[in-house]
C-alpha positions in Angstrom: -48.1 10.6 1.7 -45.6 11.6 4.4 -46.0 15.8 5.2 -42.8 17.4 6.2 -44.7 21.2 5.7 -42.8 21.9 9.5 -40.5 19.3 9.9 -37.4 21.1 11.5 -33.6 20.1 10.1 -32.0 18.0 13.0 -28.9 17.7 13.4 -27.9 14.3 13.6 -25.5 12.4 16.2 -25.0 9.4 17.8 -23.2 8.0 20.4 -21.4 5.5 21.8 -18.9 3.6 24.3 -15.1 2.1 23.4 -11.8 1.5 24.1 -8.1 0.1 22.8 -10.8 -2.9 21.5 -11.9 -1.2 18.7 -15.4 -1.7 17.6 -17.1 -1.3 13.5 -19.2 0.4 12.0 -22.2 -1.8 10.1 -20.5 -0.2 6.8 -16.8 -1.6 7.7 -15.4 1.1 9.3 -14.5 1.7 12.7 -17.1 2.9 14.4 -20.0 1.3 16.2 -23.2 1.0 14.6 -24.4 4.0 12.1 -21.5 6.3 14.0 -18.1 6.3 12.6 -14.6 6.9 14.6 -12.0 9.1 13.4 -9.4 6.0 13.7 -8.4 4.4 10.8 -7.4 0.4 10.4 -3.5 1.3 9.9 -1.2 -0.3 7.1 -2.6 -3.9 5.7 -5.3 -3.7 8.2 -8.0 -5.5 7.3 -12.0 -5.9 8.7 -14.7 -8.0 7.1 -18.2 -8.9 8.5 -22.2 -9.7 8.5 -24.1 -7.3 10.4 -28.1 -7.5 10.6 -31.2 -5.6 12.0 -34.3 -7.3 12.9 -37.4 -4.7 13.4 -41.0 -5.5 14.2 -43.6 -2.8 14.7 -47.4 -3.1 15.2 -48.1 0.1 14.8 -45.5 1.0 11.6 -47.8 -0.3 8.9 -51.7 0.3 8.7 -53.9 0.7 6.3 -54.1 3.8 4.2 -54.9 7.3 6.0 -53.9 4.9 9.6 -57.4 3.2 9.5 -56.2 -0.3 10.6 -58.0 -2.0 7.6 -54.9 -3.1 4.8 -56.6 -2.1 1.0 -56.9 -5.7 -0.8 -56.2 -7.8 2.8 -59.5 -9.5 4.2 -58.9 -10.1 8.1 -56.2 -8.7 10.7 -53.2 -8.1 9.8 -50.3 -9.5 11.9 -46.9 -7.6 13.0 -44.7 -6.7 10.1 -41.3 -7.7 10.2 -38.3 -6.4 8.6 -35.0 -7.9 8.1 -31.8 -5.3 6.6 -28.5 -7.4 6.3 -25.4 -6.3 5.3 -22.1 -7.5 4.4 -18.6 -5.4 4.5 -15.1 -5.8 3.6 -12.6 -2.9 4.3 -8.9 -2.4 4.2 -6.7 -0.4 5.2 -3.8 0.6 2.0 -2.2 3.9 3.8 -1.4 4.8 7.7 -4.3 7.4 7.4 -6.8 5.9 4.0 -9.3 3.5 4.7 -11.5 1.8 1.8 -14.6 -0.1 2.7 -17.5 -1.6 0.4 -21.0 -2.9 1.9 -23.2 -4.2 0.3 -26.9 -4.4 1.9 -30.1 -7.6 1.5 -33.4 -7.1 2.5 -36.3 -9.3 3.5 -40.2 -7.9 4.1 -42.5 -9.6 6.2 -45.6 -8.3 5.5 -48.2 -9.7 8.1 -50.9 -9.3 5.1 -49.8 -12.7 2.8 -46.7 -10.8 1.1 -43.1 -10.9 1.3 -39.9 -9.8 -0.2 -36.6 -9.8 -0.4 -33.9 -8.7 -2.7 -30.5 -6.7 -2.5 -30.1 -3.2 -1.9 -27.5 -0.1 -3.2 -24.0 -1.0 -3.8 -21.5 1.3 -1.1 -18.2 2.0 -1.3 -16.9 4.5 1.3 -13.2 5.9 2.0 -12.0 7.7 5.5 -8.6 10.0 5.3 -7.8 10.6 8.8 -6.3 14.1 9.1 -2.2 13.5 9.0 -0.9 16.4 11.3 -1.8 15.0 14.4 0.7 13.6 17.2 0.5 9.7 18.2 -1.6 10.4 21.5 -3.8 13.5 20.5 -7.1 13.6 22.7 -9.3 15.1 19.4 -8.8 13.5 15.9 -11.0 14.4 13.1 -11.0 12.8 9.5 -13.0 12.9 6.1 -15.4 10.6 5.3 -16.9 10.0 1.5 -19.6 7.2 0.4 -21.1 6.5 -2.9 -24.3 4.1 -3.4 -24.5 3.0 -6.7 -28.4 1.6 -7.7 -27.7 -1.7 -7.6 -31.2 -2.6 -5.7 -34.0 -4.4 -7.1 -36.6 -2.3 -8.2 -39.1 -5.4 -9.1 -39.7 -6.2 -4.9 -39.5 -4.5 -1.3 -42.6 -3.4 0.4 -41.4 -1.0 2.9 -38.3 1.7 2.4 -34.6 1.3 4.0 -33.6 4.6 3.9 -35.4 8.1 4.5 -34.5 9.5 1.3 -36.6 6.9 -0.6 -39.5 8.2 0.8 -41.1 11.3 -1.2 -44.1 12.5 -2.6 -43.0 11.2 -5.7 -41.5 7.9 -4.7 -42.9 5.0 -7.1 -42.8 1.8 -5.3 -40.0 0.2 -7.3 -37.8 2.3 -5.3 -38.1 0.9 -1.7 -34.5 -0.8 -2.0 -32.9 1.6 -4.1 -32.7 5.5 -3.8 -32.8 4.7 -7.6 -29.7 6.4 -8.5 -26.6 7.4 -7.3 -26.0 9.2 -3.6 -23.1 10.8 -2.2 -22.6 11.3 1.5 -19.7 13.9 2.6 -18.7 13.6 5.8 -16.7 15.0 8.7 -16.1 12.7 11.4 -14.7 13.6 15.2 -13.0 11.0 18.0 -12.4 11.9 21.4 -9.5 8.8 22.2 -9.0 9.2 26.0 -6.6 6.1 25.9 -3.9 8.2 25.8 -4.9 10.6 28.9 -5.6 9.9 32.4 -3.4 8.9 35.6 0.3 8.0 35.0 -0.7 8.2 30.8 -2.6 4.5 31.3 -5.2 6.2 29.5 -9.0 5.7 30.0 -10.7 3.1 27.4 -13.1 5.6 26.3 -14.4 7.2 22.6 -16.6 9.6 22.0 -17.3 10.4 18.1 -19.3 12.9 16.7 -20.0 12.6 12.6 -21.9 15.5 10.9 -22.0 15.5 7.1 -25.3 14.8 4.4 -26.4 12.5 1.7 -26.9 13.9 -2.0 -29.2 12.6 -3.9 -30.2 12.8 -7.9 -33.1 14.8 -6.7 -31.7 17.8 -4.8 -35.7 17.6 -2.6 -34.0 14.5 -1.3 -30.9 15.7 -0.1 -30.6 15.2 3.7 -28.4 16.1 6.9 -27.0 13.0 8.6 -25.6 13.1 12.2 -24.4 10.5 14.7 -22.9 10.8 18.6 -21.4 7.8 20.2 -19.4 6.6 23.0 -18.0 3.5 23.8 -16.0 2.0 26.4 -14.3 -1.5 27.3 -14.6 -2.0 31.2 -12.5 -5.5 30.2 -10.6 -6.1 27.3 -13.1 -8.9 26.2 -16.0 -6.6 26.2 -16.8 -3.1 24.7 -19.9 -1.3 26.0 -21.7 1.4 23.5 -24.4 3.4 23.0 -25.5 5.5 20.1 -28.0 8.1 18.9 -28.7 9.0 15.5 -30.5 11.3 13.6 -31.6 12.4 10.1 -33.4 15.3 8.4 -34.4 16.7 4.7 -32.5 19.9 3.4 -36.0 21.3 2.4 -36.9 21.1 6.4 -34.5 24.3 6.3 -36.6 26.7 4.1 -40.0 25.7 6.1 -41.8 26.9 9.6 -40.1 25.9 12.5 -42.1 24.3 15.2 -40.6 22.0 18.2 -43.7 19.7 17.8 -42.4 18.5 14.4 -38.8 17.8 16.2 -39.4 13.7 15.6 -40.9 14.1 12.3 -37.2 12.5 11.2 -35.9 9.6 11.8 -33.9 9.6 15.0 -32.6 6.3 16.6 -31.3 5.2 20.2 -28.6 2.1 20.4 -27.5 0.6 23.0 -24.9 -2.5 22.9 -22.1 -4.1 23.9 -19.5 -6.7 21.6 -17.1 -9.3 22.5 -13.9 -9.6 21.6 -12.8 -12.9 20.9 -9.5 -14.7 20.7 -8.0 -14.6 16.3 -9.4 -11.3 16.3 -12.9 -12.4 15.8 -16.1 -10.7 17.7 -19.4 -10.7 17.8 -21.8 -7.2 18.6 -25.8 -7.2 19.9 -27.3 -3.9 19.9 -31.0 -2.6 20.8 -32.4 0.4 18.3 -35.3 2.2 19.6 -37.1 4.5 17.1 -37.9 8.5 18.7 -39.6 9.5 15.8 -43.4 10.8 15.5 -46.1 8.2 15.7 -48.7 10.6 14.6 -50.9 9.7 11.3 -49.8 13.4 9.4 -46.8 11.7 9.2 -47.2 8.5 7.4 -46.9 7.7 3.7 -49.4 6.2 1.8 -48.4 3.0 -0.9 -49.6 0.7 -3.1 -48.0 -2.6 -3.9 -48.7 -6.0 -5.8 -52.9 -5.4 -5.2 -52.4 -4.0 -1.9 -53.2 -0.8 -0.2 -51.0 0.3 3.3 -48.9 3.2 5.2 -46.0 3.3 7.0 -44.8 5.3 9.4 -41.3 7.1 10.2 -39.4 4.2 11.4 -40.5 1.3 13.0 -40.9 1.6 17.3 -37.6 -1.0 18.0 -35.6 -3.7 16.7 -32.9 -5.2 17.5 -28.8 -5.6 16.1 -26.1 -8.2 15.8 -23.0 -8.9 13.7 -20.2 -11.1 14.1 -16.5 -10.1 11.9 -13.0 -10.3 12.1 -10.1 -7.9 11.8 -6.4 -7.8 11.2 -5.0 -4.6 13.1 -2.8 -3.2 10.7 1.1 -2.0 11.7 0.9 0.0 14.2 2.8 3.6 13.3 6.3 4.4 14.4 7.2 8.2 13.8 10.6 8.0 14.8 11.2 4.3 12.8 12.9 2.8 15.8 11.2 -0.5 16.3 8.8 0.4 19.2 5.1 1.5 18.3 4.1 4.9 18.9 1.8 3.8 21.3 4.7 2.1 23.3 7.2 4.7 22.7 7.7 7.6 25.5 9.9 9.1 23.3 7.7 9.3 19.1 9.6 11.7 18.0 13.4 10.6 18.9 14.9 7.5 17.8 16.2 5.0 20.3 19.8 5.1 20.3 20.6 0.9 20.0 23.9 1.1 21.9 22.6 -2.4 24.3 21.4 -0.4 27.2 18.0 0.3 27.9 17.3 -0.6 24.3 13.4 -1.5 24.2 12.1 1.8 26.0 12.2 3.4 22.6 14.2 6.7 23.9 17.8 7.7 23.2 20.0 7.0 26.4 22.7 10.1 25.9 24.8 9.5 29.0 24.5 5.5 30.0 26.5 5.9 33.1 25.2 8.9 34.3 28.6 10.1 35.2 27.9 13.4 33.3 30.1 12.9 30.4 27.8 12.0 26.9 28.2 8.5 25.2 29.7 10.0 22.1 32.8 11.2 24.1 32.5 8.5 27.2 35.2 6.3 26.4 33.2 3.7 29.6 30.1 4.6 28.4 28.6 2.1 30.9 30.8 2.9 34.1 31.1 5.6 35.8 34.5 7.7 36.2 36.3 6.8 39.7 39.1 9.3 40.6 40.8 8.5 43.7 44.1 10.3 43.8 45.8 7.5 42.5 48.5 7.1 39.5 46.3 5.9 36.2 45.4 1.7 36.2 46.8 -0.7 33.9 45.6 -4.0 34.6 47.3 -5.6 31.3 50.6 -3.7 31.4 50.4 -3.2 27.8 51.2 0.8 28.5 47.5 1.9 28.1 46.1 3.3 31.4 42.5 1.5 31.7 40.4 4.1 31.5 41.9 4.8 27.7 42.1 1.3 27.0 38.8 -0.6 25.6 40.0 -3.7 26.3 41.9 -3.4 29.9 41.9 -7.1 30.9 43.8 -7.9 27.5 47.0 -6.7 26.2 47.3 -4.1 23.2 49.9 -6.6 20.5 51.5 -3.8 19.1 51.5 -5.2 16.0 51.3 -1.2 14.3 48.1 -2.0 13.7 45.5 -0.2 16.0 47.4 -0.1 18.7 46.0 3.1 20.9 42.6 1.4 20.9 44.4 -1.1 24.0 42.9 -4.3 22.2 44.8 -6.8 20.5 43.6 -7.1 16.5 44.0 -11.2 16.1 43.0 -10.6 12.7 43.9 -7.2 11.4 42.6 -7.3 8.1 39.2 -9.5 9.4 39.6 -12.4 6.7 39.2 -14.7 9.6 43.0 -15.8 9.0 45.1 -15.3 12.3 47.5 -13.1 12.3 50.4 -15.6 13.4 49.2 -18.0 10.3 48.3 -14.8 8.0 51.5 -13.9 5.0 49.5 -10.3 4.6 48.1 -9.6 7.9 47.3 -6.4 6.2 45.7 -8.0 3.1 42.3 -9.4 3.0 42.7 -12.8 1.5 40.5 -12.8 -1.4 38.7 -16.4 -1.1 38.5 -17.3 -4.7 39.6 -21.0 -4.1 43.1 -20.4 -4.9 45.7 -20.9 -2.2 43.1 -19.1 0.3 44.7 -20.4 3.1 47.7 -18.6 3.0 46.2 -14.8 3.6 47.2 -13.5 0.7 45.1 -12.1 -2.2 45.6 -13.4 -5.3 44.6 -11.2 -8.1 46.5 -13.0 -10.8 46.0 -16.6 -9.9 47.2 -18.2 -13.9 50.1 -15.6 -13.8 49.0 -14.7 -17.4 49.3 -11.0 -16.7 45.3 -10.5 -16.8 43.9 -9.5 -14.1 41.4 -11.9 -12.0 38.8 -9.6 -12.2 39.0 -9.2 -15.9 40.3 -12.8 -16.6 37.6 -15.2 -17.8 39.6 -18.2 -17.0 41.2 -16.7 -14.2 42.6 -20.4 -13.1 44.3 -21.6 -16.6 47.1 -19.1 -18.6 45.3 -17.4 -21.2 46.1 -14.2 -23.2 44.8 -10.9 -23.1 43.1 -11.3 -26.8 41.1 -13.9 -25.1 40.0 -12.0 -21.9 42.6 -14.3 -20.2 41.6 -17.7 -21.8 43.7 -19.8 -24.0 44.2 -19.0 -27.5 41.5 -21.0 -29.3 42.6 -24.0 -31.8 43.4 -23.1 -35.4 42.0 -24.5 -38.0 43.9 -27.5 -39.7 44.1 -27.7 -43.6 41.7 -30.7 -45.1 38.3 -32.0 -44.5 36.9 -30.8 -41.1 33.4 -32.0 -40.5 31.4 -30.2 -38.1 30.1 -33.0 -36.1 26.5 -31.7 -34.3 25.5 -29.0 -36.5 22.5 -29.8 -37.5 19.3 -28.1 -39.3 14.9 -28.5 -39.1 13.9 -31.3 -41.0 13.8 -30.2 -45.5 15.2 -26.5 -44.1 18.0 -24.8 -44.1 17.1 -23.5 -40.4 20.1 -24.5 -37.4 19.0 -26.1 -34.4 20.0 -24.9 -31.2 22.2 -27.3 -30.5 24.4 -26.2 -33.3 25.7 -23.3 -32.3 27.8 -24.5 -29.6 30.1 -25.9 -32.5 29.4 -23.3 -34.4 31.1 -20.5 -31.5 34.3 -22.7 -31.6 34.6 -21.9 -35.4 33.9 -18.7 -34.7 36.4 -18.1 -32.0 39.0 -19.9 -34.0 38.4 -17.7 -36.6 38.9 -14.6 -34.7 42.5 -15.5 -32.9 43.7 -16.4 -36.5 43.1 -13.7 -38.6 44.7 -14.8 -41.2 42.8 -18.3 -41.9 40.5 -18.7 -44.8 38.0 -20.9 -44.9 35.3 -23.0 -47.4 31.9 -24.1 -45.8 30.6 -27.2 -48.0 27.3 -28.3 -47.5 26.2 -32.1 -48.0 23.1 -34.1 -48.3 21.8 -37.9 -48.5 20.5 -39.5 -52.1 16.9 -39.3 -51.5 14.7 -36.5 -53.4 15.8 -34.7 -56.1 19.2 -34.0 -56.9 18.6 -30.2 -58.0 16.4 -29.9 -54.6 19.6 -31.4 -52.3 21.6 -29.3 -54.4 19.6 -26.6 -53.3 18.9 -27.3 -49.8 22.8 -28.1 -49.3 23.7 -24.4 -50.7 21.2 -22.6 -48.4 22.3 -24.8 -45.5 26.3 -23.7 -45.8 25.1 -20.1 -46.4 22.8 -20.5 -43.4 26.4 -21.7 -41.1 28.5 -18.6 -43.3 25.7 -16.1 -42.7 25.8 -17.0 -38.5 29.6 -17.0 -38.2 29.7 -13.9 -40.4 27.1 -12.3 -37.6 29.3 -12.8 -35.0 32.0 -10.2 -36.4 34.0 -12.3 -38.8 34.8 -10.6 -42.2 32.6 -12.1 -44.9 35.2 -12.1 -47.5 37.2 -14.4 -45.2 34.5 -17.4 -45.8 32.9 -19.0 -48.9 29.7 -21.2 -49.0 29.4 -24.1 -51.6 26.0 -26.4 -51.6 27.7 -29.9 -53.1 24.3 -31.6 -53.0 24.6 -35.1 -53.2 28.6 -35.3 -54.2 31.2 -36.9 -52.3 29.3 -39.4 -49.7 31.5 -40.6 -46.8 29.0 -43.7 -46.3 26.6 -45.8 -48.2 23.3 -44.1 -49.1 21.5 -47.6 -48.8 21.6 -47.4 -45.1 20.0 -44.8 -42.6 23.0 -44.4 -40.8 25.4 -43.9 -44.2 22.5 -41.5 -45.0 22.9 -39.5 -41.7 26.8 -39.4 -42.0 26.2 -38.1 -45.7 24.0 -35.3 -44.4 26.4 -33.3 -43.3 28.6 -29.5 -43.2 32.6 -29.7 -43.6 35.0 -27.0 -43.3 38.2 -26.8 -45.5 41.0 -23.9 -45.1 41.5 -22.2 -48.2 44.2 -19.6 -47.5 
């Protein structure tokens, strides 16, 4: 099995090269390969992608012990080859939160008759970029957290995708899986010259440095991760990187130093470049070169499916591509003024909007430049002549020109405005002229009742309620009725209630019913001193005890609504006359339907 007895803790980093084209990390984030950047996507931004890593190594497995004979293989073995895949989604829900999730598939060429494949652990990772930083700070750090959940198959695999799988200990169902769940704190450091260099062009050139470690169920497992990058984009189609990575056990702290045991690690070189392609796609290639120790004390031994073999730290090289696409998220705006920090000379200070200069995103104070500020420049955008001479005025309306705002048109001295020097066409702005306008001073108020006269009209029935209280604001009403007409009172005799009807057998109203039913009801209330008797009616057919029934619940049912609406209940009485009284023949269906029916009769 693999012997760490000196294996020294290295502290991990990798580097590599970018600019304003920002490059991702393998997981989701930005970042280039392993490394991650400080940046984060921005509000709404979004990244998703397929990354992949191709390795082949003759010397990464032998047989057991590093003798080149494979336990349970007859013949030569031929090259292993290793395929890790991954696919990422992240987004971007706050200025300074990322979320990503990655989940990784693997696929074993032996070289001795075997192969696998299968999915690996379940990530989910989120960045918070430190807040308190300004928009074009050279150093930016942020916090980086990942949880794997053990969502890889334990049933295949033949050689281990991460470092911490391997142990003494480690049974061979855990070659895609660290078998439970790992956390990975992180702190993670950008150098962004993009915002430095001659004139403040900035340089297209990141540097990050991660440092953080992977915690593991077993706390022998636990390891220090570390990653230095750079990248940099020459053109803005193509982003040049490089990387170098490194990993190391916690236990490697409590054991013998000794520099020979320096590669005893994993430790990685990658180089690279991407393209950036139009729609925000692009596509990445990347070479990863293995430093690590090729001697035999530090291979692991295993035994898989009838088959006896070693592997080493990390295969010699492989190779790296990935193709994505990402939505930039809004860029941030401290000062909320419409231009992007990044555009803005002036973060921090608002643009001022008054049309001049608008779009450089600072605050012109004095326009002009004639030494007097805007806010008490009456010709904020020319500057003050003085030439000895007695005050302008070009419009003889009595308003020297340098006090009057509008000094090619005559004030109209209508005693409306008139020091401003501009004539007020429309003083009141309801888009009535003045010389047409019978309230110049009024706001007409549009309400499709002589509107074209200029005047508001806030009674338009002349019924003494107000418009904006009056419910029928165009017909004379009276204030009992909210400005509506009196409602009709109820006639002595028979009153049928045509449209009320009820559910089939029930006593139930149907919706339509209470239209007719409201009239009543109103009628009742402006005459407070009208009695009524509800008589409920039915057809021939059925029993005469059950339509005497049924016709009793169904004028209790129209008493018990009109009562619900807020008339007295000892103002209305509800007799059931069954079958009594038809108004039409009972042989037909239509005299049947004109026999089922509700009358009203005043009583009082």
């Amino acid at each position: 099995m693999k012997n760490r007895a000196f294996s020294p803790s290295v502290i991990l980093m990798g580097l590599c090269l970018t600019s304003v084209a920002w490059a991702f990390n393998a997981g989701g984030q930005r970042g280039v390969v392993r490394a991650k950047s400080a940046h984060t996507l921005g509000i709404g931004g979004i990244h998703l992608g397929l990354g992949g890593k191709y390795d082949r190594d003759n010397d990464y497995v032998m047989g057991p012990g590093g003798t080149s004979a494979i336990g349970g293989f007859s013949g030569s073995p031929e090259s292993p080859q290793i395929i890790s895949s991954n696919v990422y989604f992240a987004v971007g829900p706050a200025r300074h939160l990322d979320v990503s999730l990655a989940m990784p598939f693997y696929f074993d060429l032996t070289g001795f008759d075997e192969t696998a494949y299968a999915q690996g652990d379940l990530e989910i990772a989120m960045k918070l970029k430190f807040p308190f930083l300004t928009h074009n700070a050279l150093l930016l750090h942020s916090y980086y957290l990942a949880v794997t959940a053990p969502t890889g198959n334990k049933e295949k695999g033949f050689f281990p995708r991460n470092s911490y799988h391997v142990r003494a200990e480690t049974p061979v169902d855990e070659l895609y899986t660290a078998g439970g769940a790992t956390v990975s704190p992180r702190m993670l450091w950008t150098l962004d010259f993009t915002s430095v260099g001659p004139g403040g062009t900035g340089i297209p050139l990141l540097v990050h440095l991660n440092l953080g470690a992977i915690v593991t169920t077993d706390v022998k497992d636990n390891m220090i991760v570390g990653n230095l990058a750079i990248e940099y984009t020459p053109v803005e189609f193509l982003t040049l990187f490089a990387e170098l990575s490194a990993e190391s056990d916690l236990e490697s702290f409590r054991q013998e130093y000794s520099p020979r045991h320096l590669r005893a690690d994993p430790i990685w070189i990658t180089p690279g470049a991407k393209l950036n392609l139009p729609a925000d796609f692009y596509i990445y290639g990347a070479g990863d070169f293995g430093l690590s120790s090729r001697e035999d004390t530090y291979r692991t031994n295993w035994s898989r499916e009838g088959y006896s073999y070693s592997t080493g730290v990390l295969p010699l090289w492989g190779a790296q591509i990935g193709i994505g696409w990402s939505l930039p998220g809004i860029p941030p705006d401290s000062d909320a003024d419409g231009v992007p920090d990044k555009d803005d000379p002036c973060p921090l200070e608002a643009e001022d909007k008054d049309n001049f200069e608008d779009d450089d995103g600072c605050p012109d104070r004095d326009n002009d430049k004639d030494g007097v500020p805007d806010f008490k420049d009456k010709c904020p955008d020319e500057q003050v002549i003085c030439d000895g001479c007695p005050p302008k005025d070009k419009d003889e309306d009595g308003i020297v020109d340098d006090k009057d705002k509008c000094p090619q048109l005559a004030e109209d001295m209508d005693g409306f405005e008139d020091q401003d020097g501009c004539p007020e066409n429309d003083n009141d702005h309801d888009e009535i002229p003045d010389v047409h306008d019978k309230c110049p001073d009024k706001k007409e108020d549009f309400d499709r009742f002589q509107d074209d006269d200029g005047c508001p009209d806030d009674d338009n029935d002349g019924d003494g309620v107000m418009d904006e209280w009056d419910q029928c604001p165009n017909t004379a009403g009276v204030k009992e009725a909210k400005g509506c007409p009196k409602a009709k009172e109820i006639q002595r005799g028979r009153l049928i209630l045509k449209g009320v009807h009820f559910e089939s057998g029930k006593a139930t109203l149907t919706p339509n019913s209470f239209m007719i039913l409201n009239e009543v009801f109103e009628s009742l209330k402006a005459w407070p001193e009208v009695k009524i008797e509800i008589r409920g009616y039915t057809d021939s057919i059925g029993s005469a005890t059950l339509n005497q029934k049924l016709s009793q619940a169904r004028a209790e049912s129209v008493m018990e609504y009109i009562v619900g609406k807020g008339i007295d209940r000892s103002r209305i009485r509800a007799i059931g006359m069954g079958e009594a009284d038809p108004i039409a023949s009972n042989q037909t269906a239509q005299g049947r339907a004109k026999n089922r029916r509700v009358e009203i009769h005043r009583t009082d």
